[in-house]
FIVEX-276874 format. One line per field, with one value per residue (C-alpha): residue in three letters; x, y, z. Coordinates in nm, 2 decimals. Layout:
N
aa = c(ala ...)
x = c(X ...)
y = c(Y ...)
z = c(Z ...)
% end
This chain:
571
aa = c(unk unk unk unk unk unk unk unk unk unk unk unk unk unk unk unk unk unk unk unk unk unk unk unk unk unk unk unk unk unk unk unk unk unk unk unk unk unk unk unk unk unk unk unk unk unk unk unk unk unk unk unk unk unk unk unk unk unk unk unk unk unk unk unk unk unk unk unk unk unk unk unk unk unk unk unk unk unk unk unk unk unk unk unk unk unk unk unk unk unk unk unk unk unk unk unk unk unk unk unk unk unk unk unk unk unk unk unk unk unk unk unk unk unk unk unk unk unk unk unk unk unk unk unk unk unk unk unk unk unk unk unk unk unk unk unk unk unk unk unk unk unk unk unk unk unk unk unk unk unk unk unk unk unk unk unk unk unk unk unk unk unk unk unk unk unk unk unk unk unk unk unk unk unk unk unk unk unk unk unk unk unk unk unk unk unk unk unk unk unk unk unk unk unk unk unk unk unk unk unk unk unk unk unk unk unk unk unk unk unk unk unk unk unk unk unk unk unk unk unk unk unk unk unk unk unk unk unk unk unk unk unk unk unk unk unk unk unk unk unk unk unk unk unk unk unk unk unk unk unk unk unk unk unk unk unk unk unk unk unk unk unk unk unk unk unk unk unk unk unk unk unk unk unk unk unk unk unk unk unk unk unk unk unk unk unk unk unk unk unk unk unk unk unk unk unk unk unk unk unk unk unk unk unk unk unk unk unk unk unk unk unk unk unk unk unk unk unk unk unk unk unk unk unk unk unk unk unk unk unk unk unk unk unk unk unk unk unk unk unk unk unk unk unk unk unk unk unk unk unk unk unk unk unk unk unk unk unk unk unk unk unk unk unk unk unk unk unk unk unk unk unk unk unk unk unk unk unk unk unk unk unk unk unk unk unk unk unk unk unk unk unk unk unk unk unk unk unk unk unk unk unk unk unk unk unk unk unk unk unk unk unk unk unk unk unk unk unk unk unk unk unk unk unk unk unk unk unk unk unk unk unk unk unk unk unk unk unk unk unk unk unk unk unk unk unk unk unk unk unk unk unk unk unk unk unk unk unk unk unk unk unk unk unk unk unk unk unk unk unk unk unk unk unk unk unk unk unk unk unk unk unk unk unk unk unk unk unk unk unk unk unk unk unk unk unk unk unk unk unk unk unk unk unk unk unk unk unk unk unk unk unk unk unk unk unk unk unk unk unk unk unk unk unk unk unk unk unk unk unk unk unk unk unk unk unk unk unk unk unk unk unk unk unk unk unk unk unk unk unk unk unk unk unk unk unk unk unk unk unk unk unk unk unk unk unk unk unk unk unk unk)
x = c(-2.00 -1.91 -1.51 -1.58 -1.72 -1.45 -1.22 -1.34 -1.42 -1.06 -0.94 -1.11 -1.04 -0.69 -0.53 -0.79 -0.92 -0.53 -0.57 -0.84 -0.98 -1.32 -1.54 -1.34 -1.32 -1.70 -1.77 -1.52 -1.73 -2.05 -1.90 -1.75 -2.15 -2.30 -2.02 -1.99 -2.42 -2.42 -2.16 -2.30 -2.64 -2.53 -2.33 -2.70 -2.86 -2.61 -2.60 -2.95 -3.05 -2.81 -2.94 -3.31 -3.29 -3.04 -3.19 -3.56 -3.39 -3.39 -3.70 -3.88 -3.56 -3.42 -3.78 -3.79 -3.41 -3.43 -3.76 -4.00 -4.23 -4.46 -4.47 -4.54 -4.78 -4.98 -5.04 -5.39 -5.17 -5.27 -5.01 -5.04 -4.98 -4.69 -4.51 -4.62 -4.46 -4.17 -4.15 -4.17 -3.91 -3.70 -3.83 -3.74 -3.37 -3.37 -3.52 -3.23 -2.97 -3.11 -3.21 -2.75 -2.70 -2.96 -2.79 -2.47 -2.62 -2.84 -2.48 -2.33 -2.64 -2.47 -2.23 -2.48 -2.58 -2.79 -3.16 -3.34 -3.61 -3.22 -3.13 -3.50 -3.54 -3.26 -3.36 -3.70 -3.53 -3.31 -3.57 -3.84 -3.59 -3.49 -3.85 -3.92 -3.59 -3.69 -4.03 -3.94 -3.66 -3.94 -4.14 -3.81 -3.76 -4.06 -3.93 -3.56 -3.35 -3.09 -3.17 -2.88 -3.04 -3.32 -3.13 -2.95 -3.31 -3.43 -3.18 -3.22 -3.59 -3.47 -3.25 -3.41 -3.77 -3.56 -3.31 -3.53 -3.79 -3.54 -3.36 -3.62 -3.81 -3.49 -3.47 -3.88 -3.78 -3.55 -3.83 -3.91 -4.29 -4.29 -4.59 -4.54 -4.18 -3.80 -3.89 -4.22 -4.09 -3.79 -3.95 -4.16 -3.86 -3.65 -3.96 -3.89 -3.48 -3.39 -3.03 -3.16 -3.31 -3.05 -2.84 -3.07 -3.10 -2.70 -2.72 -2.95 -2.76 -2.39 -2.65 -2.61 -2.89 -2.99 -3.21 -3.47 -3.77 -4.03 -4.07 -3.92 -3.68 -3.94 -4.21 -3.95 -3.86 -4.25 -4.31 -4.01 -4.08 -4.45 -4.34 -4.09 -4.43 -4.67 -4.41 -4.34 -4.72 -4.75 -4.43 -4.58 -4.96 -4.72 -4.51 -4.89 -5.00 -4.70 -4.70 -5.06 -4.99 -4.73 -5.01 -5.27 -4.99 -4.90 -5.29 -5.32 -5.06 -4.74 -4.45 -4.32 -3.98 -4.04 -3.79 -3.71 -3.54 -3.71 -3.80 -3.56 -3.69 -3.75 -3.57 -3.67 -3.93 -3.93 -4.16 -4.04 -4.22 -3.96 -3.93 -4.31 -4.57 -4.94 -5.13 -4.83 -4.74 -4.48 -4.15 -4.05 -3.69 -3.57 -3.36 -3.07 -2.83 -2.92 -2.92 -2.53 -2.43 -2.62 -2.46 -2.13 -2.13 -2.26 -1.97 -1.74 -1.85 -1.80 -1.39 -1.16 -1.31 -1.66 -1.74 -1.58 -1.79 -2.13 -2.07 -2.04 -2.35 -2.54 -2.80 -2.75 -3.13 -3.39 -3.60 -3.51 -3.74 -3.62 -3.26 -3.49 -3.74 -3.46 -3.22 -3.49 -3.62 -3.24 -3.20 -3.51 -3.43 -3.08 -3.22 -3.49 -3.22 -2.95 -3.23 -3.31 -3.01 -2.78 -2.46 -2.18 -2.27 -2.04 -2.23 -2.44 -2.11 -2.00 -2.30 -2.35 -2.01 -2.01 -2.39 -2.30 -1.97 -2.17 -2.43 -2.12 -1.94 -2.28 -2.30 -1.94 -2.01 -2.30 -2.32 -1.93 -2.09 -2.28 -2.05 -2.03 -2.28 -2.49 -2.34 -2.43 -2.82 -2.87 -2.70 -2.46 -2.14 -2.07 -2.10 -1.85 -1.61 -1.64 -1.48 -1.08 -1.10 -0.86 -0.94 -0.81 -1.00 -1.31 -1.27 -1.11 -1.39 -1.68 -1.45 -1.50 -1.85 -1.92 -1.75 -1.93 -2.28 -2.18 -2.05 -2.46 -2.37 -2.02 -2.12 -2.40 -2.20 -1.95 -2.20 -2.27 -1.88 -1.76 -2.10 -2.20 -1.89 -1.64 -1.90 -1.95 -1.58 -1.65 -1.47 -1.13 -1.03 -0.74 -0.91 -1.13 -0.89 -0.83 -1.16 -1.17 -0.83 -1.02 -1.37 -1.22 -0.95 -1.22 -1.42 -1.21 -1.09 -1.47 -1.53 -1.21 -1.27 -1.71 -1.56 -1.33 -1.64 -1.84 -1.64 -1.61 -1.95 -2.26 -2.53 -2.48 -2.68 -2.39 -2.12 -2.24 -2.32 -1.90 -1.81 -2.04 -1.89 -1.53 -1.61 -1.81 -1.49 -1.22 -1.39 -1.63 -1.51 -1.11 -1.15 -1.33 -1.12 -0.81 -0.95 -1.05 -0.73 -0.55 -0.28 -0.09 -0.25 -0.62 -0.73 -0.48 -0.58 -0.91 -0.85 -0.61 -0.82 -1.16 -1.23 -1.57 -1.31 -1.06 -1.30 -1.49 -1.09 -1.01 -1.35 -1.36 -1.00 -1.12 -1.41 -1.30 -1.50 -1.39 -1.12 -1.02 -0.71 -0.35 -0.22 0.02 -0.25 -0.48 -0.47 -0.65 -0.71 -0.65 -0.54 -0.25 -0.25 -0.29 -0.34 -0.12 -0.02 -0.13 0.14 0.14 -0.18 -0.15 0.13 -0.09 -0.37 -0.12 -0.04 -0.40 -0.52 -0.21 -0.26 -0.61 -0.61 -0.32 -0.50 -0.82 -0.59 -0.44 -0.80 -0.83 -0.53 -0.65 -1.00 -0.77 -0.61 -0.99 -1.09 -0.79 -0.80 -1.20 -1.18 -0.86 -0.70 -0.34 -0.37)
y = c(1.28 1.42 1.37 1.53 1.83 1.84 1.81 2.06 2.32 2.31 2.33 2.65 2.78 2.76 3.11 3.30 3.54 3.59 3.92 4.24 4.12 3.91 4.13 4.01 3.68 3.64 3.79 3.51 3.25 3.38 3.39 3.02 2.89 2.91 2.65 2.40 2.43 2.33 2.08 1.88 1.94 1.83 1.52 1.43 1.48 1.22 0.96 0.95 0.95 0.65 0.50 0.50 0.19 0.00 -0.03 -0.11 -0.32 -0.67 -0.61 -0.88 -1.06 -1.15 -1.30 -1.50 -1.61 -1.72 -1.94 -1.72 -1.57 -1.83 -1.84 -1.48 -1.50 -1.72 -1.50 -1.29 -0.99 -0.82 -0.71 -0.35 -0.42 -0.61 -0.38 -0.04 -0.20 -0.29 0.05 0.19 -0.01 0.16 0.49 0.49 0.38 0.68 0.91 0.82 0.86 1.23 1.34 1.25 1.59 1.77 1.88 1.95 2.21 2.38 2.44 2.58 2.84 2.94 3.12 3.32 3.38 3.02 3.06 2.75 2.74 2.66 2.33 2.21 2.25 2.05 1.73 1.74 1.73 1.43 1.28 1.26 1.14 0.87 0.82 0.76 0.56 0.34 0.30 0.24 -0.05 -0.22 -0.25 -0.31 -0.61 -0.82 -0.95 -0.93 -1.18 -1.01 -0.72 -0.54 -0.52 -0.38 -0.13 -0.02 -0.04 0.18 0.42 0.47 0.53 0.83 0.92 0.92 1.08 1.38 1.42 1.33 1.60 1.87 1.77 1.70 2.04 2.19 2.05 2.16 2.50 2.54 2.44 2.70 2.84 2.69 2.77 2.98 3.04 2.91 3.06 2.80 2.51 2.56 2.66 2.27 2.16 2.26 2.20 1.81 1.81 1.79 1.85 2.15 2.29 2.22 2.43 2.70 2.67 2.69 2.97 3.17 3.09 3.19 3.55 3.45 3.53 3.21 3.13 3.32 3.07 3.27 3.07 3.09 2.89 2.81 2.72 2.54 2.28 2.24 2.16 1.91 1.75 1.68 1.57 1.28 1.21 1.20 0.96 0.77 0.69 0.58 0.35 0.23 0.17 -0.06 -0.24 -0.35 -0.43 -0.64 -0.83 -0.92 -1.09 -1.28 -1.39 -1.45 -1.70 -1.87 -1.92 -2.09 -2.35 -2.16 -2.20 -1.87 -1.84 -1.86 -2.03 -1.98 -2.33 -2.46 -2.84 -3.09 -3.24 -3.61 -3.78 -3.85 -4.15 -4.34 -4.59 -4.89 -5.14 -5.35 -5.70 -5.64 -5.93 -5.74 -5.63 -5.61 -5.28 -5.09 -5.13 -4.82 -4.71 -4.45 -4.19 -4.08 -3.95 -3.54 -3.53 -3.72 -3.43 -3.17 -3.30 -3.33 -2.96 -2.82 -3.10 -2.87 -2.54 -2.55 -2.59 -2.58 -2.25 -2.29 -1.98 -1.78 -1.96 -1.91 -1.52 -1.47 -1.69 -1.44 -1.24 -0.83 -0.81 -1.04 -1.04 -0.95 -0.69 -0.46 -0.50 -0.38 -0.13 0.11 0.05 0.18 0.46 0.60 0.54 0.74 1.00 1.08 1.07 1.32 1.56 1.53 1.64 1.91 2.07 1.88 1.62 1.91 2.02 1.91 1.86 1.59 1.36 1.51 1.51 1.13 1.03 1.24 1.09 0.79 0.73 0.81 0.52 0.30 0.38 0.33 -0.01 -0.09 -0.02 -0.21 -0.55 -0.64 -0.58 -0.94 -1.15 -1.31 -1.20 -1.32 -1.68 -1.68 -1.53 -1.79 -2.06 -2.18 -2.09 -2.38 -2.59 -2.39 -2.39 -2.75 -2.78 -2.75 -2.41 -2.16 -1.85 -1.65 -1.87 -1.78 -1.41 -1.33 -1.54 -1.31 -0.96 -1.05 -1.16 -0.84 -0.65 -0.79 -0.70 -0.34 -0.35 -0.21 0.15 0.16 -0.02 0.26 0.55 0.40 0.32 0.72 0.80 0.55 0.59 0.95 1.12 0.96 1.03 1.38 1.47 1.63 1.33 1.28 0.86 0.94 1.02 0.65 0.47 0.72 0.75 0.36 0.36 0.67 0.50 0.14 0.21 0.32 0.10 -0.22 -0.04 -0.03 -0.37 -0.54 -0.35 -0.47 -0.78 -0.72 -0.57 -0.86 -1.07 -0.84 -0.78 -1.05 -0.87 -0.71 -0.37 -0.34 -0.44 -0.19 0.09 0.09 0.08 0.37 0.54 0.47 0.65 0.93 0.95 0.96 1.15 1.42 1.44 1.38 1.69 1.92 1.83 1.91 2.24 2.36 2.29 2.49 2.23 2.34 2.29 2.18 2.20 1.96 1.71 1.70 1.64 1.38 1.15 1.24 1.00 1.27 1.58 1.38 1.20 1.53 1.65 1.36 1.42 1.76 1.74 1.49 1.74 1.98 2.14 2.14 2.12 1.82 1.91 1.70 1.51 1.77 2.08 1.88 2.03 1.89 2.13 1.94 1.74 1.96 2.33 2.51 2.29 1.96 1.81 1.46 1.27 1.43 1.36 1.04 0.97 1.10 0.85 0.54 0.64 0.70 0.39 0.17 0.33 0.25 -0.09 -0.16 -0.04 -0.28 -0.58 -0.49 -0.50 -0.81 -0.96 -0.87 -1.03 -1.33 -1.30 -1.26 -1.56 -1.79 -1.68 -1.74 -2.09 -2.19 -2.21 -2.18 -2.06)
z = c(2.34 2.69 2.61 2.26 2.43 2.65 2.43 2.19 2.51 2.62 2.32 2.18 2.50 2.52 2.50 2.57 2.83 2.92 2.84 2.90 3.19 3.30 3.06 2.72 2.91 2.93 2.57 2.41 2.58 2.47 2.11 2.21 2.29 1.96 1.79 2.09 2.09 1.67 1.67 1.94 1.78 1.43 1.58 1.80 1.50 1.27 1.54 1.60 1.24 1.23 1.57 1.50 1.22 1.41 1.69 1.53 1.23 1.41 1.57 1.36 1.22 1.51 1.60 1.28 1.33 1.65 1.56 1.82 1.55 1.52 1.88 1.91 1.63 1.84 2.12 2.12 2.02 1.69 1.42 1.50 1.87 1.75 1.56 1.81 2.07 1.88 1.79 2.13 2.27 2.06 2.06 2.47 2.38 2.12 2.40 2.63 2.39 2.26 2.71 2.71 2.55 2.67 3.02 2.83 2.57 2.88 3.05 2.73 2.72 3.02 2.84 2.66 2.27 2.26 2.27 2.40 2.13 1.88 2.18 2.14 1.77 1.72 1.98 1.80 1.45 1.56 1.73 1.48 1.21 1.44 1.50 1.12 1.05 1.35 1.20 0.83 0.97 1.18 0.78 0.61 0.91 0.84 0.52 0.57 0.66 0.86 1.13 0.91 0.63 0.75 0.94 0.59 0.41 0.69 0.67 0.24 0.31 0.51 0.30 0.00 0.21 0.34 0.04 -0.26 -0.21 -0.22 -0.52 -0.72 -0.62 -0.65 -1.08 -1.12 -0.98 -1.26 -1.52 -1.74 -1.64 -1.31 -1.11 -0.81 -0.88 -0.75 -0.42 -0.35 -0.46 -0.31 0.05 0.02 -0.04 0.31 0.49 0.37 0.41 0.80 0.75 0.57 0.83 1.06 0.81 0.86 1.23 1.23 0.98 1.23 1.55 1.36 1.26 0.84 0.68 0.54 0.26 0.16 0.13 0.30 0.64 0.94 1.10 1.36 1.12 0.91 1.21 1.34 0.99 0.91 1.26 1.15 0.79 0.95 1.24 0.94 0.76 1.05 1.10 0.73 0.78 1.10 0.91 0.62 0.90 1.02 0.70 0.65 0.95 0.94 0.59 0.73 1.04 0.79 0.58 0.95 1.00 0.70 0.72 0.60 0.73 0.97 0.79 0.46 0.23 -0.12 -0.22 -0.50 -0.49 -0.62 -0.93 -0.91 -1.14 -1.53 -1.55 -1.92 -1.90 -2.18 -2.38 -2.45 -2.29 -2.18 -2.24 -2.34 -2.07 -1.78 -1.70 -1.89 -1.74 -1.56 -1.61 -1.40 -1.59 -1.26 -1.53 -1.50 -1.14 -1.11 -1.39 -1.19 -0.84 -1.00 -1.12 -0.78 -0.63 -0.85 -0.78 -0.41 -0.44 -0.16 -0.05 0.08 0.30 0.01 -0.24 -0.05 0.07 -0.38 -0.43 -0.24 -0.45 -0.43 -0.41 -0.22 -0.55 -0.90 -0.96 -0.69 -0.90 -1.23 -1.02 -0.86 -1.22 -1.46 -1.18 -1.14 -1.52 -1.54 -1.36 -1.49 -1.82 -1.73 -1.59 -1.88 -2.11 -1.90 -1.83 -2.11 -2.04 -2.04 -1.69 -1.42 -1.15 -1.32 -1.28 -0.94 -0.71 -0.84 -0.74 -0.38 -0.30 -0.42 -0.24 0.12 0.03 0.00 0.33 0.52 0.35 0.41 0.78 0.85 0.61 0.72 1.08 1.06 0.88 1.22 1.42 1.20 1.18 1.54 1.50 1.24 1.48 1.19 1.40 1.58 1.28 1.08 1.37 1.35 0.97 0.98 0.75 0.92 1.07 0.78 0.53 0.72 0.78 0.43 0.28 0.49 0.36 -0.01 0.05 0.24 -0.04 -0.30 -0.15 -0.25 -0.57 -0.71 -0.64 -0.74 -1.06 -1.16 -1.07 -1.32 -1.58 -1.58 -1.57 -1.83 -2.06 -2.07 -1.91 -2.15 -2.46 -2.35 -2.36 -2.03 -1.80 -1.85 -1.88 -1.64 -1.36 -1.36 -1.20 -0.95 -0.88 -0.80 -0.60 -0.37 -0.33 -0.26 0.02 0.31 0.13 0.23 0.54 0.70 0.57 0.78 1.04 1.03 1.02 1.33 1.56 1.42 1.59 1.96 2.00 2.04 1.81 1.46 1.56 1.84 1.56 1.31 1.55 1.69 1.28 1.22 1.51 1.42 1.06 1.27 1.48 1.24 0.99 1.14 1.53 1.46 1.21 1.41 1.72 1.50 1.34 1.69 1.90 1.64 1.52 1.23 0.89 1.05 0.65 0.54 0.79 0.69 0.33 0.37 0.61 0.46 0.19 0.07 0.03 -0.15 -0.44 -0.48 -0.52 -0.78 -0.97 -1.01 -1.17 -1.41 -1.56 -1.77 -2.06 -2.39 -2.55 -2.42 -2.16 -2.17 -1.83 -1.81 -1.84 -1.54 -1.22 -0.89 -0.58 -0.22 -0.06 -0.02 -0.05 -0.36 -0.70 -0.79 -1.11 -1.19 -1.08 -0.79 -0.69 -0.84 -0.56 -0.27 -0.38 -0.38 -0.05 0.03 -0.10 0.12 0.43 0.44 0.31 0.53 0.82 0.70 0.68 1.01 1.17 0.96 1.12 1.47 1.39 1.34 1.67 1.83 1.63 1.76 2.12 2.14 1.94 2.14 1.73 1.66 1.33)
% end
């Protein structure tokens, strides 16, 4: 963060205060303060909000993986002692990482225009997000299996706790005979959404007006603070509860990592008359045909490719009914809106593929991270470095399982496009497969290079948090950097590496409203300047699309390297 600054500081400093003296120079550094204060806020407030389940996620995991749960069940420490320390272990690492910034935005308000209430407003925000993601990941971790997983599951709660709200108070607004009006719903509805407020907080420091809702900015961040404690509190109460049915199962006999095998059937029994004399028992003939068949099919399943075979034979979903719970509530809810507002409207097919496309790159980042990381939690890497399967066979074998862990969100967004879009007349068919060539590449890219850190680093939360900061980097800090050293074309740049900008570009020119347009009418604004015909953008997404999966298979191929030189492998 401290090179960012840097970075960013001589950069939107260069070529000024050459001229008009010390007063113009002091004035351009007070108007400088405001934008160094926000983006080092906003970036505290991302990282942080990312931090907060990876750190807490293996809390309880990594207890049950290692086999020292039942140990620590056994101790005189109750459930809720349990998971509050757990929690304030991590709550002092998020501490740490918000009290880095802290001395750096205090010496910006040296230049003047920052108040300090705007520099503590925005550590509270990021710390009581952090607070609740670390909280809900500690609840997610008592039934997960892998500390990732409970550190995405964390992260979605927050998501959809600080998102939801607002949307769907932002639909009942729009209802007709609402009670209260746009203006009440909408003001519960920023009191919920932290980025929100930040946008307001940056909105007042930048002197915009920002929305009118009614509040304050300062009662809008002592209110979205307390929302994420109050959350936090309730995640922490269902951690306990949690944990203390998983003590009560120990207590009575169960095992502390439960296991989902089903027992082998024993084989078929017939018992025979034949060949019997009366009053001996019947002859018992044991029936071992079904279990050769069944052992001979799994025999045939496995192939040649057996990491390959068991990343696909993992299930999306820990049970089915989460797979039929969150299908029928987002089912439910799209269906709610399209009656409302109607199928022709175009952000009912854009704001899916945007949010949608974010939930992807967060997954990409952090399952790839354990592909072998967690090999070596769950103590199975020694034994598959034991079986002559190359390094490539391995890794390539982990991508495609890693890959395939995703597909969920991909597949409903393209239910909506290729159902109701195509139906409506409002989605052109052109644009689906550019739609898929833009949301795979950084897709595949993250994944390779999850794959790669999961191989550098000892621990999957160490793994995921240097993938999430590569995206950060390239997509958020690169940008900005760019954009505020002045290079030529700072716009273009952040189109063309930005893989949000350029599927909201390839969407958009995909909706039109009736009549249907031709290819040749179809017009898509960015990457580039001005507006681009459809081979023309159809040329910059080929390119897109090989440059990033090049650049995945290029980490891939270094996560080969890494693999050879740790295992003392030649190939």
């Amino acid at each position: 963060m401290l090179g960012l600054l840097l970075i960013v500081f001589f950069g939107v400093t260069e070529g000024r205060g050459r001229s008009g003296g010390g007063a113009r120079a002091l004035q351009e550094l007070q108007e400088l303060a405001p934008g160094l204060t926000m983006a080092v806020l906003w970036f505290q407030y991302v990282m942080l909000a990312l931090m907060g389940p990876l750190l807490a996620g293996p809390s309880i995991c990594d207890e049950r993986r290692t086999g020292t749960l039942a140990t620590l069940l056994t101790t005189p420490l109750t459930a809720g002692q349990i998971v509050i320390g757990k929690l304030l272990s991590a709550l002092v690492q998020i501490v740490i990482l918000a009290a880095l910034a802290t001395p750096m935005l205090l010496v910006i308000r040296v230049f003047g225009g920052v108040p300090v209430e705007i520099i503590f407003a925005g550590l509270a925000l990021a710390i009581s997000t952090s607070v609740l993601g670390a909280a809900l990941a500690i609840g997610a971790s008592v039934r997960a299996k892998r500390g990732t997983m409970a550190s995405v599951t964390g992260f979605v709660y927050v998501m959809a706790l600080h998102l939801g709200p607002i949307m769907v108070l932002g639909i009942l607004s729009l209802w007709p005979g609402a009670i209260g009006g746009r203006a009440t719903w909408m003001t519960w509805g920023f009191v919920t959404c932290g980025p929100a407020v930040m946008g307001v907080l940056s909105s007042e420091l930048f002197g915009g007006g920002g929305p009118a809702i009614g509040l304050g900015s300062t009662s809008l961040w002592v209110l979205n603070c307390a929302y994420s404690l109050a959350l936090a509190g309730l995640a922490v109460f269902w951690a306990i509860v949690r944990l203390r049915r998983v003590m009560v199962a120990v207590g009575a006999g169960a095992p502390a990592v439960p296991t989902k095998r089903k027992a082998k059937r024993a084989p078929a029994v017939r018992r025979g008359v034949a060949g019997t004399t009366a009053g001996a028992p019947a002859a018992v003939v044991v029936d071992t045909s079904e279990p050769m068949k069944r052992e001979g099919r799994e025999r045939g399943e496995v192939s040649d490719r057996p990491v390959l075979w068991r990343e696909l034979r993992q299930p999306l979903f820990a049970r089915a009914r989460d797979f039929w719970i969150i299908t029928v509530a987002l089912v439910s809810i799209m269906a709610g809106i399209m009656l409302k507002f109607g199928v022709e409207e175009a952000e009912l097919y854009l704001v899916p593929v945007v949010i949608g496309m974010f939930i992807v790159l967060i997954q990409a980042s952090t399952h790839s991270s354990s592909a072998v990381t967690g090999e070596r939690e769950g103590r199975t890497w020694e034994v598959l470095l034991t079986t002559g399967l190359s390094a490539w066979g391995i890794l390539v074998g982990k991508t495609l399982g890693s890959l395939k862990k995703i597909v969920y969100v991909p597949a409903m967004v393209a239910l909506l496009l290729c159902t109701v879009g195509l139906w409506s007349g409002l989605v052109h068919p052109a644009v689906l497969p550019l739609i898929l060539l833009v949301a795979s590449a950084p897709v595949i890219f993250l994944t390779c290079t999850g794959v790669l850190a999961s191989l550098v680093f000892k621990r999957s939360v160490h793994a995921a948090a240097a993938n999430i900061g590569l995206a950060l980097a390239l997509w958020v800090g690169l940008p900005i950097v760019v954009r505020l050293l002045n290079l030529r074309n700072p716009d273009t740049f952040l189109t063309l590496t930005n893989p949000m900008m350029v599927i909201a570009a390839a969407t958009e020119g995909g909706i039109h409203e009736p009549p249907a347009l031709t290819l040749e009418a179809m017009r898509f604004h960015g990457p580039m300047s001005g507006s681009m015909r459809v081979w023309e953008f159809t040329s910059y997404v080929v390119l897109y699309w090989v440059a990033y999966v090049g650049a995945g298979l290029g980490a891939l191929a270094a996560g080969v390297a890494v693999f050879n030189a740790r295992t003392g492998r030649s190939s």
